[in-house]
Each structure stands twice: as structure tokens, then as C-alpha cells.
N, CA, C and O atoms as a Tinker XYZ file with bonds, in Angstrom:
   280  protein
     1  N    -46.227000   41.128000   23.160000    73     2
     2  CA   -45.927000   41.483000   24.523000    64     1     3
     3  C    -44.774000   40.619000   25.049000    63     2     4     5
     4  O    -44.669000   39.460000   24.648000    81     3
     5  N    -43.751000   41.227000   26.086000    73     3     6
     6  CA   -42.523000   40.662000   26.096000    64     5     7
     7  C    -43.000000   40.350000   27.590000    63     6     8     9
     8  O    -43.666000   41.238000   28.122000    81     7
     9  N    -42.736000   39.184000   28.334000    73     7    10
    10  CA   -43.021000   39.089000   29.610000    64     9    11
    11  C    -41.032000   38.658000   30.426000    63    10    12    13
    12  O    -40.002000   38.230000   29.903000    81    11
    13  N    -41.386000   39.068000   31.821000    73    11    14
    14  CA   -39.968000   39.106000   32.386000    64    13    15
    15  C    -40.041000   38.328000   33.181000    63    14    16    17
    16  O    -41.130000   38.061000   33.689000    81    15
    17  N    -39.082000   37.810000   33.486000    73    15    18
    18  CA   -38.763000   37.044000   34.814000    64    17    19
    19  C    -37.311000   37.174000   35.447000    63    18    20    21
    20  O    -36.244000   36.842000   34.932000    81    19
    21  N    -37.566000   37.805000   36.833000    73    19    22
    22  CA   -36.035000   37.302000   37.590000    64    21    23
    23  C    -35.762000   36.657000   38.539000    63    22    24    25
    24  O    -36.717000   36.505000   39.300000    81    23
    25  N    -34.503000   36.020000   38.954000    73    23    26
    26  CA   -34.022000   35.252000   39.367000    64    25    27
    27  C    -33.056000   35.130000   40.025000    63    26    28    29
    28  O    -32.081000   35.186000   39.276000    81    27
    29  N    -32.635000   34.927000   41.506000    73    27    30
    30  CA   -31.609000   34.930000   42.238000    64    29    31
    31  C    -31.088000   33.755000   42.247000    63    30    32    33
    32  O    -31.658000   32.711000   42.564000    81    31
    33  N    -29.110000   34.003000   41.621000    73    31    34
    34  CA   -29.007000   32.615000   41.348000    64    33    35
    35  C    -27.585000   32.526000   42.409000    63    34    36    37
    36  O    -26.662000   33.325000   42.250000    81    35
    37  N    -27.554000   31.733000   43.216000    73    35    38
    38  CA   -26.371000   31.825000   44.061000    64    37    39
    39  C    -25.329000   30.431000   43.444000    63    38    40    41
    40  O    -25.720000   29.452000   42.808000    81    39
    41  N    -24.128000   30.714000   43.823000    73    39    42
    42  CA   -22.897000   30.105000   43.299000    64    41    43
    43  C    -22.210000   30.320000   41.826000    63    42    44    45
    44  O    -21.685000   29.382000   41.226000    81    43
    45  N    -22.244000   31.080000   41.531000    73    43    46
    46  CA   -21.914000   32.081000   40.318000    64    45    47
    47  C    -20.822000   32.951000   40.400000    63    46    48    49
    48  O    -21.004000   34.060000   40.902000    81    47
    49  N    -19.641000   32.608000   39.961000    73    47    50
    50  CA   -18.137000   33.262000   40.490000    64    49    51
    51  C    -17.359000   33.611000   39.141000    63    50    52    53
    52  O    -16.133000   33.664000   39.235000    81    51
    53  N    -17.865000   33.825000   38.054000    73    51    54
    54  CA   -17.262000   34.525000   36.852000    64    53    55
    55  C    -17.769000   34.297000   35.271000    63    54    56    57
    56  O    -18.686000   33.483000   35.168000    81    55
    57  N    -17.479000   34.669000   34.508000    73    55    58
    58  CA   -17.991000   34.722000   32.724000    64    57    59
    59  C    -18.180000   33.411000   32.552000    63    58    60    61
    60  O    -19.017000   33.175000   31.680000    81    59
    61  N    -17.643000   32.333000   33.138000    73    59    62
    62  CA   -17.906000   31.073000   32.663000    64    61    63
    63  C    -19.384000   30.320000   33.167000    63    62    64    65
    64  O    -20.152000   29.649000   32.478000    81    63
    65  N    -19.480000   30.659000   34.513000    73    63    66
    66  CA   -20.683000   30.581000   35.421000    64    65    67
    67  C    -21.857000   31.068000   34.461000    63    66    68    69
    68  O    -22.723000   30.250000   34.149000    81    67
    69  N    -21.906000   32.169000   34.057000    73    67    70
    70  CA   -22.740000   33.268000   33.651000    64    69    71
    71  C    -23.366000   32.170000   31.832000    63    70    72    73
    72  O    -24.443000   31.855000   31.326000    81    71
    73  N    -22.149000   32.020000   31.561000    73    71    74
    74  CA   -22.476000   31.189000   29.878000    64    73    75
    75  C    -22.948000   29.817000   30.281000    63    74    76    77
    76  O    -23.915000   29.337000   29.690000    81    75
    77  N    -22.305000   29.104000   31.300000    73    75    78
    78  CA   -23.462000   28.073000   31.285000    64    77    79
    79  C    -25.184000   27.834000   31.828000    63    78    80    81
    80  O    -26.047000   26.961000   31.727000    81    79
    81  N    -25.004000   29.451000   32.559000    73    79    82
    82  CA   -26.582000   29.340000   32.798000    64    81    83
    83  C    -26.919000   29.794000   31.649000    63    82    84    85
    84  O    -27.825000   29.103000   31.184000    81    83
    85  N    -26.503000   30.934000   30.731000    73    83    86
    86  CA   -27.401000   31.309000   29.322000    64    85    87
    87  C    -27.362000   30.157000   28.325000    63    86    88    89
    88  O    -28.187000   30.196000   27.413000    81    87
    89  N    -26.353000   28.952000   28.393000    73    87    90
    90  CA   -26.129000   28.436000   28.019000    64    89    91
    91  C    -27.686000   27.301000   27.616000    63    90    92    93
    92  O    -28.374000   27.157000   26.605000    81    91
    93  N    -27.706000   26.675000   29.031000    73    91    94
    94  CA   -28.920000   26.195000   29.620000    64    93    95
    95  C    -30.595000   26.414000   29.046000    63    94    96    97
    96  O    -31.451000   25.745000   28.467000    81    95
    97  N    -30.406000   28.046000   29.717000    73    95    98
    98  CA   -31.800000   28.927000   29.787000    64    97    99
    99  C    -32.446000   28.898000   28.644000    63    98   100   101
   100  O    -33.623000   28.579000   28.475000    81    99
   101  N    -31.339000   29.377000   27.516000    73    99   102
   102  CA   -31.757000   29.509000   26.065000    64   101   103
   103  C    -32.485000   28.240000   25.253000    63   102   104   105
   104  O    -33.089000   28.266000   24.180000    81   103
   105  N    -32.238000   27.233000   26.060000    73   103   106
   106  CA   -32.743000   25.697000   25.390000    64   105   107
   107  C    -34.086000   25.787000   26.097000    63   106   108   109
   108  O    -34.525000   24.643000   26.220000    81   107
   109  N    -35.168000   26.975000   26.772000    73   107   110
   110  CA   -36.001000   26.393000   26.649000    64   109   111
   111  C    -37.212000   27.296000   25.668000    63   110   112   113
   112  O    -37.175000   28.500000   25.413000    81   111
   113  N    -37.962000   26.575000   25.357000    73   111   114
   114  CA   -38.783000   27.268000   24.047000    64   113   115
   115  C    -39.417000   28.538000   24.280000    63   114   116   117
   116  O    -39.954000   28.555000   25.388000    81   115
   117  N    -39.514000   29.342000   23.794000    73   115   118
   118  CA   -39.731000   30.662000   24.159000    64   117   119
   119  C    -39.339000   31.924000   24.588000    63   118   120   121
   120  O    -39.900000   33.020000   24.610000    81   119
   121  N    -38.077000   31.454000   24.977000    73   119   122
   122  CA   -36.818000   32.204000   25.693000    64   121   123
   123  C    -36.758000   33.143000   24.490000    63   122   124   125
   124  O    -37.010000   32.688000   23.374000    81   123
   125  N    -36.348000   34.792000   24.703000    73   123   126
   126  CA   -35.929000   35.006000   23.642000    64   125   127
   127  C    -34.596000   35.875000   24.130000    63   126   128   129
   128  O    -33.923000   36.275000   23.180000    81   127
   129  N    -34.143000   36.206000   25.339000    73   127   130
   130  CA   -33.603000   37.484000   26.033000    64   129   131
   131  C    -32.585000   36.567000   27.733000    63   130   132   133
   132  O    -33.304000   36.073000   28.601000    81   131
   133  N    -31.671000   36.531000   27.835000    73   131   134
   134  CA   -31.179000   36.116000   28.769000    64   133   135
   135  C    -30.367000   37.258000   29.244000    63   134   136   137
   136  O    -29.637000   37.712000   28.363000    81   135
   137  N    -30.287000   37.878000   30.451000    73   135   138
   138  CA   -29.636000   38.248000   31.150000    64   137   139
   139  C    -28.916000   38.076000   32.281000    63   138   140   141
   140  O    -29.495000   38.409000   33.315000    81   139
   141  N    -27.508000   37.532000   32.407000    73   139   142
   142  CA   -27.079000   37.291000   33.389000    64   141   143
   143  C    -26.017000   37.796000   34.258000    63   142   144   145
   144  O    -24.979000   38.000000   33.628000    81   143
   145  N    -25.944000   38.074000   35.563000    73   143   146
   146  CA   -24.711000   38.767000   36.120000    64   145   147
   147  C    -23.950000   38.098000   37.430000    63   146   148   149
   148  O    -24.319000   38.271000   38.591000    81   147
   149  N    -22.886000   37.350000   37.041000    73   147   150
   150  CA   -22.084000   36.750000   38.467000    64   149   151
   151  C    -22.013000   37.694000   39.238000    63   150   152   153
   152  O    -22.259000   37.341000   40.392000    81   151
   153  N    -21.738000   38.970000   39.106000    73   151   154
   154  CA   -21.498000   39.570000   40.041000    64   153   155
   155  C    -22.393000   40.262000   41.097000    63   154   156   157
   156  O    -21.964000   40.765000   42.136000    81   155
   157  N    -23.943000   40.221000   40.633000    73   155   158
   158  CA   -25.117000   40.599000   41.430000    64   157   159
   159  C    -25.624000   39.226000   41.814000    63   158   160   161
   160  O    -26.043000   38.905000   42.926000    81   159
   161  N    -25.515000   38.342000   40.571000    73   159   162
   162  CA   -26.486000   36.978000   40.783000    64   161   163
   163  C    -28.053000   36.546000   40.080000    63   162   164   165
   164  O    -28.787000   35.558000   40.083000    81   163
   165  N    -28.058000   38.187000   39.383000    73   163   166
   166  CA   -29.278000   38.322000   38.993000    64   165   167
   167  C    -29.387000   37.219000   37.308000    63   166   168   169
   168  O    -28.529000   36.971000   36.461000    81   167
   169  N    -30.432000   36.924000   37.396000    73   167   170
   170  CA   -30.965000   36.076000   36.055000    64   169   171
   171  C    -32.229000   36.669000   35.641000    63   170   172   173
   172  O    -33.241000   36.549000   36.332000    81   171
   173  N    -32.204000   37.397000   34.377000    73   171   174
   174  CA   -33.452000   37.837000   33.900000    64   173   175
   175  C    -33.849000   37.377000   32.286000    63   174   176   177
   176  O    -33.349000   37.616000   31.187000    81   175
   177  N    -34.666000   36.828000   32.622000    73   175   178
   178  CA   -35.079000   36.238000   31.221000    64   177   179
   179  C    -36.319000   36.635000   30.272000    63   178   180   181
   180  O    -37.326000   36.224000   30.848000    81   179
   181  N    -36.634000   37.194000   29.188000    73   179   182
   182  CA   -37.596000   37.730000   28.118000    64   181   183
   183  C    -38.177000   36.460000   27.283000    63   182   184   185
   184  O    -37.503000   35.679000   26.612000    81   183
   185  N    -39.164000   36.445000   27.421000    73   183   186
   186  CA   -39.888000   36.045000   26.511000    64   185   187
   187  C    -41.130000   36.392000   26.241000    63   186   188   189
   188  O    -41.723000   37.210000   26.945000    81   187
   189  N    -41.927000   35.551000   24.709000    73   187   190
   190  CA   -43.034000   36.208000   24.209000    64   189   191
   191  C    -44.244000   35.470000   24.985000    63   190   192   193
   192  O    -45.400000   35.579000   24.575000    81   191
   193  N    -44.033000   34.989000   25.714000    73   191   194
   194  CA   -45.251000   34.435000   26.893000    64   193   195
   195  C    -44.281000   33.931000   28.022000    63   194   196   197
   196  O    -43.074000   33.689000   28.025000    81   195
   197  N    -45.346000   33.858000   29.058000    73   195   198
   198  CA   -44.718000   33.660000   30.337000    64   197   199
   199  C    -43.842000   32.462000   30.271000    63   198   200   201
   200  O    -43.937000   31.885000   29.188000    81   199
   201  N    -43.158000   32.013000   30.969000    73   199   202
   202  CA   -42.017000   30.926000   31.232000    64   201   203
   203  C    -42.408000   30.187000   32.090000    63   202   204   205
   204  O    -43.101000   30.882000   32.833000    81   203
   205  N    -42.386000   29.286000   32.409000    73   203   206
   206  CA   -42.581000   27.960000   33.568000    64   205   207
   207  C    -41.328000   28.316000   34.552000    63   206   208   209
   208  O    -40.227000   28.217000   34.010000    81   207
   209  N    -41.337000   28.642000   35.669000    73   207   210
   210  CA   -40.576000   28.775000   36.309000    64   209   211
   211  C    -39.678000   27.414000   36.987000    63   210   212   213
   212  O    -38.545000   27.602000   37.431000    81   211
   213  N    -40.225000   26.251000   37.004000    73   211   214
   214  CA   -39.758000   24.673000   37.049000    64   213   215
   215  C    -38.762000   24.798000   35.550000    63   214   216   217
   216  O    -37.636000   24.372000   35.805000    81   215
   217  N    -38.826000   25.042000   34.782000    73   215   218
   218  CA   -37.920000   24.985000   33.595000    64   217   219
   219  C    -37.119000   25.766000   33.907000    63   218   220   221
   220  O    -36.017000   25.239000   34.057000    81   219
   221  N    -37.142000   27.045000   34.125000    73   219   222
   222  CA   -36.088000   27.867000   34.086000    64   221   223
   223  C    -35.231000   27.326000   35.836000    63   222   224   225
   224  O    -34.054000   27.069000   36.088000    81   223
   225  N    -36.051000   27.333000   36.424000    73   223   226
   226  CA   -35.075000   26.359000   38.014000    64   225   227
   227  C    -33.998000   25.146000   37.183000    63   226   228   229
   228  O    -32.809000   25.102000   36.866000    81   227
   229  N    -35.057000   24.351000   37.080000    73   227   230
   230  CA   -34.336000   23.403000   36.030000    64   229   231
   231  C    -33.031000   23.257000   35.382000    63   230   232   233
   232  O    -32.058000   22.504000   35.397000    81   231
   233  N    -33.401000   24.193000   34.877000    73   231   234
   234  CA   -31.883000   24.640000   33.863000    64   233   235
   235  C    -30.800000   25.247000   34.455000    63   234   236   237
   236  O    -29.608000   25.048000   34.218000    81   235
   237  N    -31.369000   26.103000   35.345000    73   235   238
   238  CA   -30.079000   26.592000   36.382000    64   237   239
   239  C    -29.188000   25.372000   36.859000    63   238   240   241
   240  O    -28.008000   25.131000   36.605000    81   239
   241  N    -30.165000   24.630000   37.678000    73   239   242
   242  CA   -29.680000   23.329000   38.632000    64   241   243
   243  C    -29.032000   22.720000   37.851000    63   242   244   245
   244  O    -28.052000   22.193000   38.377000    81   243
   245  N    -29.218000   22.409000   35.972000    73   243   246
   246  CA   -28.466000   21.605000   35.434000    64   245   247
   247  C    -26.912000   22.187000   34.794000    63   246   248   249
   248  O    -25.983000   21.502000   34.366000    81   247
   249  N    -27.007000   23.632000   34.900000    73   247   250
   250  CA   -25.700000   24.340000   34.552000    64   249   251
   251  C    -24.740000   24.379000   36.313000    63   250   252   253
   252  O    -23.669000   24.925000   36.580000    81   251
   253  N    -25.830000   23.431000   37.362000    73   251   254
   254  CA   -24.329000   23.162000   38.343000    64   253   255
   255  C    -25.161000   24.130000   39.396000    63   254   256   257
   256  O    -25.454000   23.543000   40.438000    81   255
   257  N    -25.585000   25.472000   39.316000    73   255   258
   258  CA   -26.376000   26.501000   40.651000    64   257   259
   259  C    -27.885000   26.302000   41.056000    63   258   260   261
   260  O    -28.588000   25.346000   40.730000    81   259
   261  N    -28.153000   27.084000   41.615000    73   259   262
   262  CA   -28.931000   26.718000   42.333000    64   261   263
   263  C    -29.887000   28.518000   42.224000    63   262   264   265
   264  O    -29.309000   29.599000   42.110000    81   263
   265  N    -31.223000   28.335000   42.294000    73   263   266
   266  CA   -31.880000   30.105000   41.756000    64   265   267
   267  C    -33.256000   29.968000   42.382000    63   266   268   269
   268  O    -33.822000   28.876000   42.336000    81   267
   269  N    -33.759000   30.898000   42.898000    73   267   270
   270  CA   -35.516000   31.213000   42.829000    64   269   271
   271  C    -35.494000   32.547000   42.622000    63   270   272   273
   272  O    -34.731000   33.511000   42.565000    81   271
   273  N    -36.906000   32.149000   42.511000    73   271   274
   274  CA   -37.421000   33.201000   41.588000    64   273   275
   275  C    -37.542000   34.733000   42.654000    63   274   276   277
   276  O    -37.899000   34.550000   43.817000    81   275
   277  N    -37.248000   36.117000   42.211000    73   275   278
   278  CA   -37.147000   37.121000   42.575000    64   277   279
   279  C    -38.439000   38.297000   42.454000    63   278   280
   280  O    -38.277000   39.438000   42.887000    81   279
């Protein structure tokens, strides 16, 4: 079973924005699916069990933006 999560991530202004949050996201265990779009803001992430949403905040905040959960 694939579980989802999304994410409104504000300060996100082009392809580079976008790779350091997948950049991030992907380092945490379980992740298997990153979706990201500067231009909506949206962050959607797949994995094979739920995600800690403090990790995935986390990782945003450390690629520089700022996100909650949607």
C-alpha cells in the first residue's frame, strides 16, 4: 500500500527550488515518490508507510522554505 502526503510549500521560484526540496525529501527513509511544483507550491510525497510529517517539515526548512501540511 502506497500512502500520500501533501504539502504547501511557500518560497519556491524555479527548477532549482523544486531539486533542493526533492533533494532533501528523498533522504528520508521510506520516501519512495517526490513530487514537486514551484509553480503551484505543491509537495507530494509516496511512500510504503506513512511519513512523519516533522521530517518531511524538516527537510523542507533545511532546503531554505518553509511547508505544512495540506
Amino acid at each position: 500500500m502506497v500512502s500520500t502526503s501533501e504539502y504547501q510549500v511557500t518560497g519556491m521560484t524555479c527548477g532549482h527550488c523544486e531539486m533542493a526540496i526533492r533533494d532533501e525529501v528523498s533522504r528520508i527513509p521510506g520516501v519512495e515518490g517526490i513530487d514537486v511544483s514551484a509553480q503551484s507550491g505543491r509537495l507530494v510525497v509516496r511512500s510504503s508507510a506513512p511519513v512523519d510529517d516533522t521530517a518531511v517539515l524538516a527537510a523542507v526548512d533545511e532546503a531554505g522554505y518553509q511547508a505544512v501540511r495540506s
